[in-house]
C-alpha positions in Angstrom: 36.9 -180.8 -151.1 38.2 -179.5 -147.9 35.6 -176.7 -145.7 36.0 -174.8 -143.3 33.4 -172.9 -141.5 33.6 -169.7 -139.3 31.9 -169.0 -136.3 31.1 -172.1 -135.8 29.5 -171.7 -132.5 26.5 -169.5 -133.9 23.7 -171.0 -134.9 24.0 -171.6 -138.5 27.6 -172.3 -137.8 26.9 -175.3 -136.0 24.1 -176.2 -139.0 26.5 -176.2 -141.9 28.9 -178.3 -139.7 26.5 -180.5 -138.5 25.3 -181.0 -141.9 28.4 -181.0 -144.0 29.2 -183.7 -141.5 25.9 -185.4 -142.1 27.1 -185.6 -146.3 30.3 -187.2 -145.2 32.0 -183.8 -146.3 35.6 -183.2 -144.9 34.8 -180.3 -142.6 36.7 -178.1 -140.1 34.5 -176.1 -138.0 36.1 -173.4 -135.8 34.4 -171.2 -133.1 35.6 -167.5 -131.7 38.1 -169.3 -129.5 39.2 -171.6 -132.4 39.2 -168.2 -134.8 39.3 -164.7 -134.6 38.7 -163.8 -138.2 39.7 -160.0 -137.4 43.5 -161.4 -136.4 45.7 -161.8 -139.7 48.1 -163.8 -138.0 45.4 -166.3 -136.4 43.9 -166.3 -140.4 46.9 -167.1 -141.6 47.7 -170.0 -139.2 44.1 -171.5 -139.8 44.7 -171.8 -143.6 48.0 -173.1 -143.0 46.7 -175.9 -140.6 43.4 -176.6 -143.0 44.2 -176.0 -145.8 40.5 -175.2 -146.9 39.4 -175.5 -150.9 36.0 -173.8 -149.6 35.7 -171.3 -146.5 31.9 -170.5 -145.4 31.6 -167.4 -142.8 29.5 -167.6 -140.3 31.3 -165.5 -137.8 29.6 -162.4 -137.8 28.9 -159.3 -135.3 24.9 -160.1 -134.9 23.9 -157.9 -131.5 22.3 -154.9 -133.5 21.2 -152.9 -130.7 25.0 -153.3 -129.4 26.4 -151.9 -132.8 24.8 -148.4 -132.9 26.3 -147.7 -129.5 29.7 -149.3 -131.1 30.1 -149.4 -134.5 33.8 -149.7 -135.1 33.9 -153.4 -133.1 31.3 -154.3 -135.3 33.1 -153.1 -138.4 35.9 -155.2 -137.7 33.9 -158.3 -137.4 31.7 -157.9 -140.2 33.7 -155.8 -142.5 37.6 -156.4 -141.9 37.2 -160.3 -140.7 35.4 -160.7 -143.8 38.1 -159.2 -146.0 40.5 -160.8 -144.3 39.2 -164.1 -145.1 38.7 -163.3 -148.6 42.7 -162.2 -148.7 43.7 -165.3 -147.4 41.1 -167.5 -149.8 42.5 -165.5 -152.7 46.4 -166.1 -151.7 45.6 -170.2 -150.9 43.1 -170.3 -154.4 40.4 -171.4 -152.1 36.2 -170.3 -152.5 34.1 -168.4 -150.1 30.8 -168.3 -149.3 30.0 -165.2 -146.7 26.8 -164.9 -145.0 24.9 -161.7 -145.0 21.7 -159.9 -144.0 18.6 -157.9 -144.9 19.7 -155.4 -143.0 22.0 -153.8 -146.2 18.6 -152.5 -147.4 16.5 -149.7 -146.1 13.3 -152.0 -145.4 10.8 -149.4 -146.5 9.8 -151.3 -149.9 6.3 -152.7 -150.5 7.6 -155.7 -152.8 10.5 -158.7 -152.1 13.9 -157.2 -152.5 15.7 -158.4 -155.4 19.7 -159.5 -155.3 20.5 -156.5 -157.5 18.4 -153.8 -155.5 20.8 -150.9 -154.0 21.5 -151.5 -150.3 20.7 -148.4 -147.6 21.0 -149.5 -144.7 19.7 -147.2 -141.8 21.7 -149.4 -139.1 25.1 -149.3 -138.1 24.7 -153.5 -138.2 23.5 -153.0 -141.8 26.7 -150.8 -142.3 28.9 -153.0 -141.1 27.7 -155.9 -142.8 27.5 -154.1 -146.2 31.2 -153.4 -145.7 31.8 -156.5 -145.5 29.6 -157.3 -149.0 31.6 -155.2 -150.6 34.8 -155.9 -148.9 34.7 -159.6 -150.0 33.3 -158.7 -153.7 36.3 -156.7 -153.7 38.7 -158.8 -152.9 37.6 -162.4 -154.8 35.1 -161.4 -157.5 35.4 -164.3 -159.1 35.9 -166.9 -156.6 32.7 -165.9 -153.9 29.1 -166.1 -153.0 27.1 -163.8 -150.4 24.2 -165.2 -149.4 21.9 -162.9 -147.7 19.2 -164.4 -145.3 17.3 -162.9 -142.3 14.7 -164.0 -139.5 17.1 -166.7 -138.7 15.6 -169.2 -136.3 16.9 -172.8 -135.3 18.2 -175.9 -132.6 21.3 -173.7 -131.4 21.2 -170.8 -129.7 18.7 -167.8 -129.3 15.7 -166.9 -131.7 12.2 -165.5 -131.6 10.4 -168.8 -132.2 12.7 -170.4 -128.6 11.3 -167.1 -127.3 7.6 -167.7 -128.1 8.1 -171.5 -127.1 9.1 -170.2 -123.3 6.4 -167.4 -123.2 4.0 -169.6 -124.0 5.0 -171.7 -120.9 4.6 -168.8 -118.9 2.1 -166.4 -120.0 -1.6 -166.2 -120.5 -1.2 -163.5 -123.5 1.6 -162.2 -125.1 2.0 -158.8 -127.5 3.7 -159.7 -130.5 5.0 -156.4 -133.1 2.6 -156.8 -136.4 3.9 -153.8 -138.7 7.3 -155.6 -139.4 7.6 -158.2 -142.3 9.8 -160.6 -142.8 10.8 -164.4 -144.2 11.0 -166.6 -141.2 14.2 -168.8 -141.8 14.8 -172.2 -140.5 18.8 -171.9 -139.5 18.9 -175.9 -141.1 17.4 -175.1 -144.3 19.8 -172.5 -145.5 22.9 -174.8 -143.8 21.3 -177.9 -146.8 21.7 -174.5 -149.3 24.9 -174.1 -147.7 26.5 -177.5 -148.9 23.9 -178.3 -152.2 25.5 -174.3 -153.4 29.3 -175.5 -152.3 30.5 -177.4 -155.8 28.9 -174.7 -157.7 30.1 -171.5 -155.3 32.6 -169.3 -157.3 32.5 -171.6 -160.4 29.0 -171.6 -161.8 27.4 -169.4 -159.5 28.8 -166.1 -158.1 27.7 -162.9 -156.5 24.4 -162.3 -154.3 21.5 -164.6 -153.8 18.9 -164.4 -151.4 18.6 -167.3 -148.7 15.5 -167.0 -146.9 12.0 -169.0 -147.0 9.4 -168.5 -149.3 6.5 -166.8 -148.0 6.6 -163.8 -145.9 4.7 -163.4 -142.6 4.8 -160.6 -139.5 5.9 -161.4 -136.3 2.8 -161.6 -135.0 1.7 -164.1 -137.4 4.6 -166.4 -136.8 3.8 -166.2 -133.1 0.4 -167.0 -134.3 1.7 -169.9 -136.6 3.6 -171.3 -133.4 1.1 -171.0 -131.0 -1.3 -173.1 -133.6 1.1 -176.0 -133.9 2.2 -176.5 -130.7 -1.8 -177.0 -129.7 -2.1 -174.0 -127.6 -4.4 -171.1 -128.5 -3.3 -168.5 -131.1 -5.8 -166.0 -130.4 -3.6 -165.5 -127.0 -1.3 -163.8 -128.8 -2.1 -160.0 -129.5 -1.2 -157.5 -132.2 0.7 -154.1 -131.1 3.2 -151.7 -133.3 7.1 -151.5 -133.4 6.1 -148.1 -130.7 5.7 -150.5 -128.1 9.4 -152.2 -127.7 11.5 -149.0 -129.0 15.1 -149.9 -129.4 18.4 -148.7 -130.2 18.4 -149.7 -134.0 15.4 -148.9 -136.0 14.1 -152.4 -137.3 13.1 -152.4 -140.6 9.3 -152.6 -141.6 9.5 -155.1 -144.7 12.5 -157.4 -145.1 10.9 -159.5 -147.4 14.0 -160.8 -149.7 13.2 -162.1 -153.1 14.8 -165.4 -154.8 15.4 -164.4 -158.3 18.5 -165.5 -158.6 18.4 -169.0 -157.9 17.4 -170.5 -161.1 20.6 -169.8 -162.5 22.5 -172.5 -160.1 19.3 -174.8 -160.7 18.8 -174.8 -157.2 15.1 -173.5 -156.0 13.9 -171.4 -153.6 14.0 -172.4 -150.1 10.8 -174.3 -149.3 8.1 -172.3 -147.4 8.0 -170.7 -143.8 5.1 -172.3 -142.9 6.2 -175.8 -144.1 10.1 -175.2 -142.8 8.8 -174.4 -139.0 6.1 -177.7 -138.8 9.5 -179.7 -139.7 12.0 -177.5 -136.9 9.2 -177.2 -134.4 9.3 -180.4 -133.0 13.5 -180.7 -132.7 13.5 -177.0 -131.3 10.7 -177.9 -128.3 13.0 -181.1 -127.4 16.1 -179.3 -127.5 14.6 -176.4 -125.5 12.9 -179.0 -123.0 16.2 -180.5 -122.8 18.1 -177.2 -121.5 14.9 -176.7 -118.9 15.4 -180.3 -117.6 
C-alpha cells in the first residue's frame, strides 16, 4: 500500500511519516512547498507522481486567532484543500483519512462529545474545518475517515507542554487558564492510530471517530502534571480564568471528545493523558534542549 501524507511539515505530519516509515510502509510525505492542497493542478500532479492507494491530511489552516480576522484563507485550506483531495482520491480509487478538530462543536457540554453529536462551532477555525468534514464526506462517503482530535502536543513544532517546559526555565510562577477542559494528545499516539486505522480506513471502518487520549484534564492541571514529572514544584503554577488572556477566537470551555466509536474497528481508545505525556516527556525535553543548545 502506497501513502501519502499532507502537510507534512506539521507536527503530526512529520509523526505519521516518521512512523509509517518506522512500519516499513511505503510512504511519501509532502510539506507546503512540496503541496499546496488548495492548487488543483499541483493535486493532480502529486497523484500522478505517487500514485497513493491511501492519502492522510495533515495540512490544515491551524492559527485560530488568524482565522476570525481571515476566514476565507482558512476556508480554502481547510475546506476546499480538503475537497480537493477527496476529488482526486475518488478519480485515482484511492482512501483518505482527514484530520479534524474539536473545534466543529460548540464546547459548552458537560459530558465527552460523542462522533454523532451536531457540530456548532462558534469559531471561524471551527467553520472552516467543519467545511471541510462535510466537504470530504461529500465527496468519498464510502472511501474516508475523519478523525477528530484536539490538545495536540508533541517532538515537532509548537505546543503548550514545549511552552510550559521553557516557562519553567524561566519563571518562578506561572498562571495557567483552569475553566477550559480538554484531552491532552500526544501528536505520536494518534500518528500509531494513524497507520494501525490505515488497512481498515474506508473498508471496514468509515465516517467520524474521535482521536484524542483518554482522560480529560484543564490546562492548569496539565501544567501541574508537567511541572510534577519534570521534578520541579507544581504548586508554582497558579489557577486564573480564560478572562485573563482574552483572544480573538472564543476557546471553548469543555472539549472533552468521547471514543465511542472505536470498538467497531477493534481498535481501543487511545491510552491515557497522564500515561501518554510520562512516555513524550522525556523525547520532548531533549528535543527542546537540543534547539536551546
Amino acid at each position: 500500500m502506497r501513502w501519502l501524507v499532507t502537510g507534512a511539515g506539521g507536527m503530526l505530519g512529520r509523526d505519521t511519516v516518521e512512523e509509517l516509515a518506522r512500519r516499513g510502509e511505503d510512504v511519501t510525505g509532502l510539506d507546503h512547498a512540496g503541496l499546496d492542497i488548495t492548487r488543483p493542478g499541483a493535486v493532480d500532479r502529486a497523484f500522478a507522481a505517487h500514485r497513493p492507494d491511501l492519502v492522510v491530511n495533515c495540512a490544515a489552516h491551524t492559527a485560530v486567532d488568524d482565522a476570525e480576522t481571515d476566514e476565507p484563507r482558512a476556508l480554502r485550506i481547510n475546506g476546499e484543500g480538503p475537497r480537493l483531495l477527496a476529488r482526486a482520491c475518488a478519480a485515482h480509487g484511492a482512501r483518505l483519512i482527514h484530520v479534524s478538530t474539536d473545534y466543529v462543536f460548540a464546547g459548552d457540554a458537560t459530558a465527552p462529545y460523542p462522533e454523532d453529536h451536531p457540530p456548532a462551532p462558534r469559531t471561524a477555525y471551527g467553520r472552516t474545518k467543519l467545511a471541510g468534514e462535510r466537504a470530504v464526506r461529500a465527496e468519498l462517503p464510502e472511501a474516508s475517515v475523519v478523525l477528530r482530535t484536539a490538545w495536540l502536543y508533541g517532538v515537532h513544532g509548537h505546543s503548550f507542554v514545549r511552552t510550559m517546559l521553557d516557562l519553567e526555565a524561566r519563571r518562578d510562577t506561572l498562571d495557567v487558564v483552569a475553566d477550559q477542559r480538554g484531552q491532552p494528545t500526544w501528536s505520536a499516539d494518534v500518528a500509531a492510530r494513524i497507520a494501525d486505522l490505515g488497512p481498515r480506513a474506508g473498508r471496514t471502518a468509515r465516517g467520524v471517530f474521535h482521536t484524542t487520549s483518554a482522560g480529560e484534564a484543564s490546562w492548569y492541571e496539565l501544567a501541574r502534571e508537567i511541572f510534577r514529572e519534570i521534578g520541579a514544584d507544581p504548586d508554582r503554577v497558579r489557577p486564573t480564568t480564560s478572562d485573563a488572556f482574552p483572544r480573538a477566537a472564543p476557546r471553548p470551555a469543555y472539549s472533552v471528545l468521547g471514543h465511542g466509536r472505536w470498538r467497531e474497528t477493534g481498535l481501543g481508545p487511545l491510552r491515557d493523558w497522564r500515561t501518554a505525556l510520562h512516555a513524550a516527556l522525556p523525547l520532548i525535553r531533549k528535543a527542546t534542549q537540543g534547539v536551546r543548545s
